[in-house]
C-alpha positions as a Markdown table, in Angstrom:
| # | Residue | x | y | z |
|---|---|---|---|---|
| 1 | Unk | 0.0 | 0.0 | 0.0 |
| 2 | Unk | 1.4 | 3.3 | -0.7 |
| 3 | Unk | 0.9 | 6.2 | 1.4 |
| 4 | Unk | 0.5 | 10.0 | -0.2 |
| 5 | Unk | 2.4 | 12.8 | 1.7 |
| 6 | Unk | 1.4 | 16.3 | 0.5 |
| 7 | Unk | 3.6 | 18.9 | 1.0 |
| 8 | Unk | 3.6 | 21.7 | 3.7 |
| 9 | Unk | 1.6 | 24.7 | 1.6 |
| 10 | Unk | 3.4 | 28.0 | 3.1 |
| 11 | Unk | 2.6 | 31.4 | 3.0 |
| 12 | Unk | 5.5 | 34.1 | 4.0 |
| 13 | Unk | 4.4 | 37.3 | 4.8 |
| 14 | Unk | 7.0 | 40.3 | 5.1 |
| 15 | Unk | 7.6 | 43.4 | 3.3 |
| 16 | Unk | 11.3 | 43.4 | 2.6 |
| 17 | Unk | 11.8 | 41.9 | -1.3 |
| 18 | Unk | 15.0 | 40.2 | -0.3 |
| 19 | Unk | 13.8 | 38.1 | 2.3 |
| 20 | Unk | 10.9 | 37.1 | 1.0 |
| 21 | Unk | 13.2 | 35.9 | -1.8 |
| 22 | Unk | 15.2 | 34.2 | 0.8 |
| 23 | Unk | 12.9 | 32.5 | 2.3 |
| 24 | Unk | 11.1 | 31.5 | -0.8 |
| 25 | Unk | 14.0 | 29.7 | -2.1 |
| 26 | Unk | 14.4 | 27.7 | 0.8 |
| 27 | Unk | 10.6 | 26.6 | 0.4 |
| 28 | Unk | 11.2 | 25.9 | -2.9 |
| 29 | Unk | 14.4 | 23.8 | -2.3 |
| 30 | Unk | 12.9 | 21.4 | 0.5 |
| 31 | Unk | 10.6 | 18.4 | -1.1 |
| 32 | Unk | 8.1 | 18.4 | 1.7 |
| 33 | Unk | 7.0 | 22.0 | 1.6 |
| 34 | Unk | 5.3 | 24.3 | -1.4 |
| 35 | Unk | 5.3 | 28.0 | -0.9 |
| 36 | Unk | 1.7 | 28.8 | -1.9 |
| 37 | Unk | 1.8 | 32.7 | -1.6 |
| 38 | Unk | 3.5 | 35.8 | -0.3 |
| 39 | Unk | 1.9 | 38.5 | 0.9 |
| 40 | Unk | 4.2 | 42.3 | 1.9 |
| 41 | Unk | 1.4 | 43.6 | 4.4 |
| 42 | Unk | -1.4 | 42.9 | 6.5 |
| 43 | Unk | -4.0 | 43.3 | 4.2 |
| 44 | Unk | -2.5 | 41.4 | 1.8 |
| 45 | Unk | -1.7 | 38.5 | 4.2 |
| 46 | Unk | -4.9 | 37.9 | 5.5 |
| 47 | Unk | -6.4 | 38.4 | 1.5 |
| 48 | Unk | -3.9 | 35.4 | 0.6 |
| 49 | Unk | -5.3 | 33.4 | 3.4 |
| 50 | Unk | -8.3 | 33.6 | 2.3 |
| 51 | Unk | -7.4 | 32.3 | -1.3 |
| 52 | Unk | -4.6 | 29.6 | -0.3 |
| 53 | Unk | -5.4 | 28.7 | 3.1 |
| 54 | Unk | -1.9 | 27.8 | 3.8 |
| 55 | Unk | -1.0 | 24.8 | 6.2 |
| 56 | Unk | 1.7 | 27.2 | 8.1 |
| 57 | Unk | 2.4 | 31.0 | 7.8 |
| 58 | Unk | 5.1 | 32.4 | 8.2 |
| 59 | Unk | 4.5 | 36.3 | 9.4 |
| 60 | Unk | 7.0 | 39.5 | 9.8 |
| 61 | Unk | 6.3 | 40.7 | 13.0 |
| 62 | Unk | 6.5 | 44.5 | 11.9 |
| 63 | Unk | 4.3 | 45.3 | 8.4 |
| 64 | Unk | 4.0 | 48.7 | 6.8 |
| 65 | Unk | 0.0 | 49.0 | 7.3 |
| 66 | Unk | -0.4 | 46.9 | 10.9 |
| 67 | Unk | 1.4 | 44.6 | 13.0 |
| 68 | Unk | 1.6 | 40.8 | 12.5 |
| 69 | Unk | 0.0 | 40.1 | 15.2 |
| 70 | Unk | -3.1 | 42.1 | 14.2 |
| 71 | Unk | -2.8 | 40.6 | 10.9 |
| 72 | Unk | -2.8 | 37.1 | 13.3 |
| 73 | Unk | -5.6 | 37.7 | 14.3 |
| 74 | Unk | -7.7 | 39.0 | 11.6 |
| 75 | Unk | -6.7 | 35.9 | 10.0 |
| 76 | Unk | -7.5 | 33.6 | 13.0 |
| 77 | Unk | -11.4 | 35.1 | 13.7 |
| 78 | Unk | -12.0 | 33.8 | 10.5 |
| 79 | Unk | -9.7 | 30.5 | 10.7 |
| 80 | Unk | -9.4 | 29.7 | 13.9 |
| 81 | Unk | -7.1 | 26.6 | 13.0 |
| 82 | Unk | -4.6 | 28.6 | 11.5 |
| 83 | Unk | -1.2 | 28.1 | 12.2 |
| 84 | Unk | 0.8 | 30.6 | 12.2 |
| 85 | Unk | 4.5 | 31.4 | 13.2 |
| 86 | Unk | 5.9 | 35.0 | 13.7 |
| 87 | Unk | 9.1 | 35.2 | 12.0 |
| 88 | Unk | 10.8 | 38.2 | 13.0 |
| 89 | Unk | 14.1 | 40.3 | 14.5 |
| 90 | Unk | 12.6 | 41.3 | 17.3 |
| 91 | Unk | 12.9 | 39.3 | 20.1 |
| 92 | Unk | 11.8 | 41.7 | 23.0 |
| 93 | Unk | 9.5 | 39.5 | 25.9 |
| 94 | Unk | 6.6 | 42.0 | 25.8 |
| 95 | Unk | 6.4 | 41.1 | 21.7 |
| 96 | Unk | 7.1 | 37.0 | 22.4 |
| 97 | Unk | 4.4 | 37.1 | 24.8 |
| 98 | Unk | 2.0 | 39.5 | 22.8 |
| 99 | Unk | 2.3 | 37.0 | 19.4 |
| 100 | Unk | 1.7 | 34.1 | 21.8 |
| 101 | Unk | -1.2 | 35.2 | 23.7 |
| 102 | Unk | -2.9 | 36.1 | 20.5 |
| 103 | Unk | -2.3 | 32.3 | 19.2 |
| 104 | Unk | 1.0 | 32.2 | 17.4 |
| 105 | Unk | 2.7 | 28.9 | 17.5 |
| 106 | Unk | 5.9 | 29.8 | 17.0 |
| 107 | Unk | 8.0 | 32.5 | 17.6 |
| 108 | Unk | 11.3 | 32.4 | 15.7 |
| 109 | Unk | 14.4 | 34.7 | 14.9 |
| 110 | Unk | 15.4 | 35.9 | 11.7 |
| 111 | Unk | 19.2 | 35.1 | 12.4 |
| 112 | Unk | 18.4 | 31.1 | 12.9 |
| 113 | Unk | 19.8 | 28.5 | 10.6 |
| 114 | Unk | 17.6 | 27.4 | 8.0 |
| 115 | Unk | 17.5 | 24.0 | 9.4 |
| 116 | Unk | 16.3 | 25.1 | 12.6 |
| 117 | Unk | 13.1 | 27.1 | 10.4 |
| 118 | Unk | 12.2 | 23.7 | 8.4 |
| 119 | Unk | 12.3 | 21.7 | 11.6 |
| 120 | Unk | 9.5 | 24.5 | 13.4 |
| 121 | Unk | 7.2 | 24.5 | 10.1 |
| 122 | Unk | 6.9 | 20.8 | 10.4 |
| 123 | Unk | 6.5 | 21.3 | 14.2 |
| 124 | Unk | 4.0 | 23.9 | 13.7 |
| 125 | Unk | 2.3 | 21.7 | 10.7 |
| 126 | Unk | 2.3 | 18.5 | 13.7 |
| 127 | Unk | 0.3 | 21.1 | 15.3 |
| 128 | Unk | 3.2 | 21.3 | 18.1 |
| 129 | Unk | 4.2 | 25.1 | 19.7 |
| 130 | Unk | 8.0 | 25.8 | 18.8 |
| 131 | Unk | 9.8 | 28.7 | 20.7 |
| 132 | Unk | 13.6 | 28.1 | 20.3 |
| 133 | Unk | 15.2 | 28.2 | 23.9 |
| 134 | Unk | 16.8 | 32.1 | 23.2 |
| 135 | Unk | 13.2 | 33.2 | 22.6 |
| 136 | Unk | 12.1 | 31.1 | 25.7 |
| 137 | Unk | 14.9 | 32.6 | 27.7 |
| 138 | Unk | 14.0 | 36.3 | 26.7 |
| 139 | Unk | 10.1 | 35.3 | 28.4 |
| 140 | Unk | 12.2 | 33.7 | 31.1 |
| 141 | Unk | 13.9 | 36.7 | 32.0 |
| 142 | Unk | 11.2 | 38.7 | 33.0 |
| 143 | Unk | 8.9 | 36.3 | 34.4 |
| 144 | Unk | 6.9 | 37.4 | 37.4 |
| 145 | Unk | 7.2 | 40.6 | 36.9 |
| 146 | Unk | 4.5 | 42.9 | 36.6 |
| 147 | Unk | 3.8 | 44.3 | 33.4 |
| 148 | Unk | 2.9 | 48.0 | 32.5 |
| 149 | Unk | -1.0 | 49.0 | 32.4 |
| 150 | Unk | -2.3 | 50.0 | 28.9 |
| 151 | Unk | -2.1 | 53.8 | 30.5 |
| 152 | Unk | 1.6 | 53.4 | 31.6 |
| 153 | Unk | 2.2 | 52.1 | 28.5 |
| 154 | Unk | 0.5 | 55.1 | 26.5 |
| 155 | Unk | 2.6 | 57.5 | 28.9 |
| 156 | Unk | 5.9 | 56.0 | 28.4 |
| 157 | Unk | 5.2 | 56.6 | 24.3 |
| 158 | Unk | 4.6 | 60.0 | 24.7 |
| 159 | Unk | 7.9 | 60.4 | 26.8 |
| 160 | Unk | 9.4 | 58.6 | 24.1 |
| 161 | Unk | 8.6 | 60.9 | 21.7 |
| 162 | Unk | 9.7 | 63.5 | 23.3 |
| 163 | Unk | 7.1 | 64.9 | 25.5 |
| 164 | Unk | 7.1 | 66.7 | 28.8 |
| 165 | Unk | 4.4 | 65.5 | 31.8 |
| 166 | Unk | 2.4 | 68.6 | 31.1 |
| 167 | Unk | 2.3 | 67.8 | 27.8 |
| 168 | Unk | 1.5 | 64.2 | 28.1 |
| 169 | Unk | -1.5 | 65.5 | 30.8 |
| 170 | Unk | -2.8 | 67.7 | 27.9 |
| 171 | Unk | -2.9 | 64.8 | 25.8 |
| 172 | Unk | -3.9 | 62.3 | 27.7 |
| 173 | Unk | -6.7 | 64.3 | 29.4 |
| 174 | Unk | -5.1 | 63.7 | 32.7 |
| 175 | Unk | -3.6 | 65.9 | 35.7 |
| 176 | Unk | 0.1 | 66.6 | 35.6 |
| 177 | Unk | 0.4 | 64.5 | 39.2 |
| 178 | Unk | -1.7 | 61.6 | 37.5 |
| 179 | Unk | 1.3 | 61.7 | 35.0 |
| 180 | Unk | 4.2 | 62.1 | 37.6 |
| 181 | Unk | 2.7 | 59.0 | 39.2 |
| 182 | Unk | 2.5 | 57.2 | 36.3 |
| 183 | Unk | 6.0 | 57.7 | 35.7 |
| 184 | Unk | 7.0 | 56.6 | 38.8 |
| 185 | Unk | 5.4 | 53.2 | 38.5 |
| 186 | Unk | 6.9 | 53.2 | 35.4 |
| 187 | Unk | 10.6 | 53.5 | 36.2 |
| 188 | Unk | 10.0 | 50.9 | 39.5 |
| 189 | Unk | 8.3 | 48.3 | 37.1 |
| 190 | Unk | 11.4 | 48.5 | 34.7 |
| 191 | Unk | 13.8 | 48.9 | 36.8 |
| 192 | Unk | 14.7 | 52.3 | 35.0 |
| 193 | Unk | 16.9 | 54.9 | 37.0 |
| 194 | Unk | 15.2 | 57.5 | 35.0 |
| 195 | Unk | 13.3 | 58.7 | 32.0 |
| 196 | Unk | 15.4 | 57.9 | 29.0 |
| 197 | Unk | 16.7 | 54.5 | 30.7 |
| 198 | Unk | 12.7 | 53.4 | 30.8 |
| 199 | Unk | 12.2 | 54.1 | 27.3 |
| 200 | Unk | 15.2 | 52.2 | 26.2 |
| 201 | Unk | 14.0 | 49.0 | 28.1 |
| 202 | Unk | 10.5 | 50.2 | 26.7 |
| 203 | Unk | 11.9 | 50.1 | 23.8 |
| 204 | Unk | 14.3 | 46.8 | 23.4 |
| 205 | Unk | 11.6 | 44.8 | 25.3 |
| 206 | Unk | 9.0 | 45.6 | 22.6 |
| 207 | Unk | 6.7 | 47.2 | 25.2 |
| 208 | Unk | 6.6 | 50.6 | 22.9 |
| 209 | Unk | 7.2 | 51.3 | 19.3 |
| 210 | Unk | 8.4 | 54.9 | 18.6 |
């Protein structure tokens, strides 16, 4: 009796031409997998789901119109079996643990040998979870401790950018000592000594995007 294997039917979803290429020829080079699609934003990506329902995506974390994750799930109210793996060069916890919480399967790094990404889309395609141990580690890191409210995290944008308190309380629609209070929370969640320390953690944890 002979058994029929199909191939794994990818999508790859990222808006640089080069490594879309890259990717697409090492698809195209492995005999168990069949790159069905590529898609350079969100829109795009969740259109080319619709038309190729891939077995495993493989999605760009940062997209020119929304974030991958968005584009996630977009894609997964509609699909909820979709499998999807954020492919990315961002490996900051607060992104790891956003992608994950909204249903990714994988989480993988941009810099990891090719062998390493055929091995997670035939994990993710098993219908296993695959987060490589330096992505695990990043999550690791800062378990426990307590994450930044949606407010704190609107402040510490605006400081980002630039802003005074009195100019974030005029935004924001808040009092000046709500702000200073905010701030302070801030910089003890973080671990920040001051302002500009706090939005570089912001910052390389993927907690804000400036």
């Amino acid at each position: 009796m002979t058994i029929t294997t199909h191939a794994i039917r990818v999508l790859c979803v990222d808006d640089h031409p080069l490594m879309r290429e890259g990717i697409a020829a090492v698809i195209r080079s492995t005999p168990d997998m069949e790159l069905v699609a590529e898609a350079f934003n969100g829109r795009e990506a969740i259109e080319q789901f619709r038309i190729c329902r891939p077995d495993v995506t493989l999605m760009d974390l940062r997209l020119p119109d929304m974030s991958g994750v968005d584009a996630m799930i977009a894609i997964r109210r509609e699909y909820v079996q979709a499998r999807i793996v954020m492919l990315t060069t961002f490996d900051g916890d607060a992104d790891i643990r956003r992608a994950l919480e909204a249903g990714a399967l994988g989480y993988l790094l941009k810099s990891m040998p090719r062998t390493e990404l055929l091995d997670a889309i035939r994990k993710v395609h098993g219908g296993k979870r695959c987060v490589p141990p330096e992505v695990a580690g990043q999550l690791a890191q800062h378990f426990g401790q307590e994450s930044l409210s949606r407010r704190e995290i609107e402040v510490l944008e605006k400081i980002g950018q630039g802003n005074r308190n009195v100019d974030i309380a005029i935004m924001l629609f808040i009092s000046e000592e709500t702000v200073k209070g905010h701030v302070k929370h801030i910089m003890e969640k973080l671990g920040a000594s001051d302002r500009t320390e706090a939005v570089a953690i912001g910052l390389r944890r993927g907690i804000i995007r400036l």
